[in-house]
N, C-alpha and C positions, 0 to 999 in steps of 0.2 A: 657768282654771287653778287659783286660789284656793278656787274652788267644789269642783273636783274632789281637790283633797287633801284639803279638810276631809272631803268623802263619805266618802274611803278611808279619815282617821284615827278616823271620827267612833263607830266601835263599837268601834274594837281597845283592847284594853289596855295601857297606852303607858307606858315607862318615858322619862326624862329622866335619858341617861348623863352625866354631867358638868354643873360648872354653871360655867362660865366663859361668854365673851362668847357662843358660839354656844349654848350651853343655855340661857343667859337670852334670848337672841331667839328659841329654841320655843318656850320656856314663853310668851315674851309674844304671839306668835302662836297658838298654843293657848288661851290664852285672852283673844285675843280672837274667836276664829270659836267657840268653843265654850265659854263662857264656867263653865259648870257640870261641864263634863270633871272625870271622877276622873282626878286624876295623882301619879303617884309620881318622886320624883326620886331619883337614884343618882348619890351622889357618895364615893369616897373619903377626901373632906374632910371633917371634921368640923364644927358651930353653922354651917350656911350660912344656916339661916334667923337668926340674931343678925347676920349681918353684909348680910342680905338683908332688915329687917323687915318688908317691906310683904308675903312671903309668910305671916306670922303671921295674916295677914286673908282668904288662901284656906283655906276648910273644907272643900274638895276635892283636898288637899293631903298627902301624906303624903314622910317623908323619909327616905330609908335611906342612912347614911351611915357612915362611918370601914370599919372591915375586914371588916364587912359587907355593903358594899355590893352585891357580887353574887352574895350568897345566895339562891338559887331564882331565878334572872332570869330563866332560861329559860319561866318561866310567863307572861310577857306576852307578847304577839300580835304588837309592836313595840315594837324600842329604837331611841330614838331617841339615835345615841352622836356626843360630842363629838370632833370630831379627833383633842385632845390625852390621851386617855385612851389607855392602852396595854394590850394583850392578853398582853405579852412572857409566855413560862412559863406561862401560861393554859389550862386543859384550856377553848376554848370552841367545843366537839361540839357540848354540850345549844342552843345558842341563838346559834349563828352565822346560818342562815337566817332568823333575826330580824332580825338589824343592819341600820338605813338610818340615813339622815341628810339631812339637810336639802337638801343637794347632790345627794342620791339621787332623790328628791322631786318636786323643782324639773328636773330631767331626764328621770325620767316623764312628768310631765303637762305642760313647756313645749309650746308651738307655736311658740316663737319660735326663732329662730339662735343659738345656744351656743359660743362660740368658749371652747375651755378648753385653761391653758396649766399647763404643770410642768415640775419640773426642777428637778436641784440646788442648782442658781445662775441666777439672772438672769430668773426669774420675776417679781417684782414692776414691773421695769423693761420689760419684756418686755409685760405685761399692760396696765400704765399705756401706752405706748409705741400700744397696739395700739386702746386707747380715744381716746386722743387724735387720732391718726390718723381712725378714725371721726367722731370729733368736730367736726373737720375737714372731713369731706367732707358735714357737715348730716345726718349720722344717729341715728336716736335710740338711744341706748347706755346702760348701764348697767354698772360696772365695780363686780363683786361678790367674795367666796369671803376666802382666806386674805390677799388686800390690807387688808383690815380691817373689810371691813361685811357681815356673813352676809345672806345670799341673802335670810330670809323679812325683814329688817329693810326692804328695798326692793321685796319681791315685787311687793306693789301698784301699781310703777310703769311692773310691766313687761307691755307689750302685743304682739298678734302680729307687730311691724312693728319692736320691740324688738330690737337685738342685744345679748347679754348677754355679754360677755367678762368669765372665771371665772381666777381664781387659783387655782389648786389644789395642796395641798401630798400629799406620800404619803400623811400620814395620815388624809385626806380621801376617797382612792383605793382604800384599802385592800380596803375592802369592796364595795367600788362595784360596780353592778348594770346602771351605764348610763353611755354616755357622751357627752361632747359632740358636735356637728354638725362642728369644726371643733376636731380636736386636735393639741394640739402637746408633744412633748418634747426640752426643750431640753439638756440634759446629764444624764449620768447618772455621781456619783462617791459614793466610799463616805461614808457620813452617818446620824445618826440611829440609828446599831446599839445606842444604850441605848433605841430605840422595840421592835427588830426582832429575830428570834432568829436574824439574817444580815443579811451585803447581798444574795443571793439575792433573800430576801423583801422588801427595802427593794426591790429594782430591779423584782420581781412586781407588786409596789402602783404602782410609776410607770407600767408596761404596762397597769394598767388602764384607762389616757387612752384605751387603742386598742379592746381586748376587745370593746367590747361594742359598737360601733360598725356599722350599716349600710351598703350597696355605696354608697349616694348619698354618706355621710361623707368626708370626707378627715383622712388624719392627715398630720402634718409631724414629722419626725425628722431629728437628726444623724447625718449621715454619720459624720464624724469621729470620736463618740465610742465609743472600744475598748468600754465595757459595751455602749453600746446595738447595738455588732456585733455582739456574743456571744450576744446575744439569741435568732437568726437570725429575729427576727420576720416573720410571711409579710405584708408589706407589699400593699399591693393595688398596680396601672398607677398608680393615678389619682391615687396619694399623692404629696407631696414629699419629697425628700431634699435638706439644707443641708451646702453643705460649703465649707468658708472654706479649707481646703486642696486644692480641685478634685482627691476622688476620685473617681472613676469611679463613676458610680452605675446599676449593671446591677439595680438592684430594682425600679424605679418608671419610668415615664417623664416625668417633671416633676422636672426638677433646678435649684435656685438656688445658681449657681458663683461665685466670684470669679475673675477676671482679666485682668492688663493693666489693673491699679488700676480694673476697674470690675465689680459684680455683674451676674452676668444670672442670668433666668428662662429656661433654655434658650436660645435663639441673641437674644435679648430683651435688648439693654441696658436696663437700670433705673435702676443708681445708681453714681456717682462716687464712689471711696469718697477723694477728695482732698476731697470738698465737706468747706467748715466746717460745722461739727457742733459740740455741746457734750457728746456722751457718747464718753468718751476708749477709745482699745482695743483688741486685737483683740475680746475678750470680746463690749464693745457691739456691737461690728461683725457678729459672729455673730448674738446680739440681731436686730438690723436686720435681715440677709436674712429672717430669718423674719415681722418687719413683713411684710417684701415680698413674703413667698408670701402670705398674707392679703389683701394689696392687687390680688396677682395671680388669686385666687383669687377674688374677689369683685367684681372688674372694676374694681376706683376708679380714680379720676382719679392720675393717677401722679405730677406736678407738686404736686399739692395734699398727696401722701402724702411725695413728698421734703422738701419744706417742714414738713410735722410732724415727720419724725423729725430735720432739722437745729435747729429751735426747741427740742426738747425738751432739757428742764434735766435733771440727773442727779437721782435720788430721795434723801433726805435719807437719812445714813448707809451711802450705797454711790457710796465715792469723793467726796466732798462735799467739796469747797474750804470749809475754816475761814474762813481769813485768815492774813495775812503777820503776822508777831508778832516785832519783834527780829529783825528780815531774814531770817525762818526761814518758811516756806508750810507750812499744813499741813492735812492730809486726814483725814479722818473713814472708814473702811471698816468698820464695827462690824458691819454685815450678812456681812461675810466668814467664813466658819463654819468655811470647809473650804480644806487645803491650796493645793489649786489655785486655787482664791478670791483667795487671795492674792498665787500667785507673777505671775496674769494682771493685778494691778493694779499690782504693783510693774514688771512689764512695760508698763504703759498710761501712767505716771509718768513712768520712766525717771532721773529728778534725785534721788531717794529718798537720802538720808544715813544718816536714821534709821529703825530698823522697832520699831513696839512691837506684840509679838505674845504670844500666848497665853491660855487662856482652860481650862474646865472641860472633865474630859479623859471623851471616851465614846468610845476603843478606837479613836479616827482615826489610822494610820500617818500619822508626818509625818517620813518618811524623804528624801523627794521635795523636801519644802521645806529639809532639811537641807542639801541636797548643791545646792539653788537659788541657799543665802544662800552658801555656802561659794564658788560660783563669780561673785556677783556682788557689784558694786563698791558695795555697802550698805557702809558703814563702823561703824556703830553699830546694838547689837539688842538691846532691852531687853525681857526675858523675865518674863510674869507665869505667877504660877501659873494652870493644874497643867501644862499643855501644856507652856509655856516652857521647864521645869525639865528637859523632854527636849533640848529647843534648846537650852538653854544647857549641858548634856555636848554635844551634837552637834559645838557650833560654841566651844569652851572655848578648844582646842587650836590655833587658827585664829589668823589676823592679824587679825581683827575684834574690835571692842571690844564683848563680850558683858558685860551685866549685870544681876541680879536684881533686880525690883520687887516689893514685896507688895500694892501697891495705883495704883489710875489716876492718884493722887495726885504720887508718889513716883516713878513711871512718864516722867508727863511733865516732871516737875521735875527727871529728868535729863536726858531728851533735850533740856530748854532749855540745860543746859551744856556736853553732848557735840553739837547738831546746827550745822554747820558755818553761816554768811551765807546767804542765796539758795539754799538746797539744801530737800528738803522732809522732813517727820518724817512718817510716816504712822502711823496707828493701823489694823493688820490684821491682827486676831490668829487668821485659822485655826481657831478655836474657838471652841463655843458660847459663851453668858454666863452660862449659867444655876450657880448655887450659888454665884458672885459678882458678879451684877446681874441684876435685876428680869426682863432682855431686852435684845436689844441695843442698841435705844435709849435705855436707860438710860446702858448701856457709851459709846455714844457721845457723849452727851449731858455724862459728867459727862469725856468728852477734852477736848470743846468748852471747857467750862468752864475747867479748868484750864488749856488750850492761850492761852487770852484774858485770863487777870489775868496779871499782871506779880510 
């Protein structure tokens, strides 16, 4: 597979769009199969090489940066483009049939099994969840994409006998050309519209898990979710449909239902969903059937797959028990981006006192979550900017004790005064972090913090 990408890149003329974590692992792959490649990198960023010096020693190297960057692109053969770069408002005619990525790549020329997973929410959990599992039954795995380790940083380890379960965010989809062996989409809600010139197009780019897919492929989709109905995607027999609210699923004939407290894969009991578990929810619960279509799809040991998914621990900052602090419990949700993110953890909780929510605002209606808090028995909601600032008019007028934070600081330093004994505070703010933390591990990191000194 390695031999064969190099062939493909090895005379085109190759731009490097972006240089964050997945541009530096092409460029570090690029040179190393091609060591003498001319290459040009393209970044909107300006001195990457000052903050990068070891490329000052490539004399193959050239760098096209700040509001220039994609000036004449369309003359290379291949771009090779970063996720997180955006096209929004972009006339890109000249040099769309250029765009691949790494993700693209590694989907052409694998041999091996591609299990690839997306969705609004719960992919990471979802991904890790489906590794482990494997992991479990003695196969050899590899758990790659938007979880945090780009594809060609691990290429090398993956062989034909390899299954490679992918995390894949929209922006990774977008352009995509190919897709996996074994696709999944788990929700589809509005998100990301400072990426997107719509949720149309946001929800286009998540269809491409399916697009390009062969009759052998199977895809897994939510019943449930109203976008992914609207879709009317022509689903193949042979695919799955997930429904945690047993709809009827006349698309496909392979349905994984819940009921009478237990899931099945068609008339197939699988899983009790009374068994202890440590991922709280209906959300994880959803999560889980889709484990299950993978386990059922792939024949596993079913005993051995229930056992993974009851061991498995919650993924750090999505729902993550702090510690009890001052008789107070408190949760970590920093991964929560998006309304519904939210309402379904404060649903998975249920003892919630306090809610600290809100974050940087990219045009997410949060009219849903207004009228969530307004009928639940949250007593305290402490509003950070920019989002917040709509909650707290929403919810001003209300018997809840609303109030404004400028910082995580200040944030949690009141809900140590307003959140009741034994009851919990959560941190799940709805909204991104970005333009006031690094990412949300940052966001979560510095609740943590604060949630633990005294």
């Amino acid at each position: 597979m390695i031999e064969e990408i190099i062939s493909f890149l090895k005379d085109k003329k190759i731009a490097i769009l972006g240089f964050g974590l997945e541009g530096k692992s092409t460029y570090n792959f690029i040179r190393k199969h091609l060591p003498k490649k001319q290459l040009d990198i393209r970044y909107n960023k300006e001195n990457i090489n000052e903050e990068n010096e070891y490329l000052n020693k490539d004399k193959n190297l050239q760098f096209i940066t700040g509001s220039k960057y994609l000036e004449k692109i369309e003359n290379y053969d291949i771009i090779l483009k970063s996720p997180g770069i955006s096209f929004k408002n972009i006339d890109i005619s000249k040099f769309e049939d250029k765009i691949s990525s790494q993700l693209e790549l590694f989907l052409e020329y694998s041999k091996s099994l591609t299990i690839g997973i997306t969705g609004t929410k719960g992919k990471s959990t979802t991904s890790s969840l489906i590794y482990e599992m494997l992991k479990n039954q003695n196969k050899d795995v590899e758990l790659l994409g938007n979880i945090g380790t780009p594809i060609f940083d691990e290429i090398d380890k993956i062989k034909e006998n390899t299954i490679t379960v992918l995390e894949i965010s929209s922006h990774a989809l977008q352009y995509i050309k190919k897709s996996p062996n074994i696709s999944i989409l788990l929700n589809l809600y509005e998100e990301h519209l400072d990426h997107y010139k719509s949720f149309e197009e946001y929800g286009d780019a998540k269809f491409n898990i399916f697009k390009f897919q062969n009759k052998e492929d199977i895809a897994i989709f939510n019943l449930d979710n109203k976008e992914i109905a609207k879709k009317q995607y022509h689903f193949k027999k042979s695919d799955y449909g997930i429904t945690i609210n047993n709809i009827n699923n006349n698309i496909t004939e392979n349905t994984i239902y819940m009921e009478d407290k237990y899931i099945y894969c068609n008339n197939k009991k699988m899983y009790s969903i009374n068994d202890k578990r440590k991922l709280k929810g209906n959300h994880n619960l959803n999560d889980i059937m889709f484990v299950l279509a993978v386990s059922n799809i792939l024949n596993l040991d079913l005993e051995k797959t229930i056992n993974a998914i009851n061991e498995f621990n919650p993924l750090e900052h999505r729902l993550e028990y702090v510690g009890k602090f001052d008789g107070v419990y408190y949760y970590n949700d920093s991964i929560a981006t998006i309304p519904e993110a939210t309402i379904e953890s404060i649903k998975a909780l249920d003892n919630v006192n306090t809610l600290i929510v809100g974050g940087n605002d990219r045009g997410v209606n949060q009219e849903n979550l207004i009228k969530f808090l307004k009928e639940s028995k949250i007593e305290n909601i402490i509003c950070l900017p920019k989002t917040g600032e709509y909650i707290y008019e929403g919810l001003n007028k209300t018997n809840k004790k609303v109030v404004k934070a400028e910082n995580m600081e200040e944030a949690v330093k009141r809900a140590k005064e307003l959140t009741k004994k034994n009851t919990i505070c959560l941190l799940s703010p709805a909204a991104s972090s970005y333009g006031y933390f690094k990412n949300f591990k940052e966001r979560g990191n510095m609740f943590k913090y604060y949630a633990k000194i005294s």
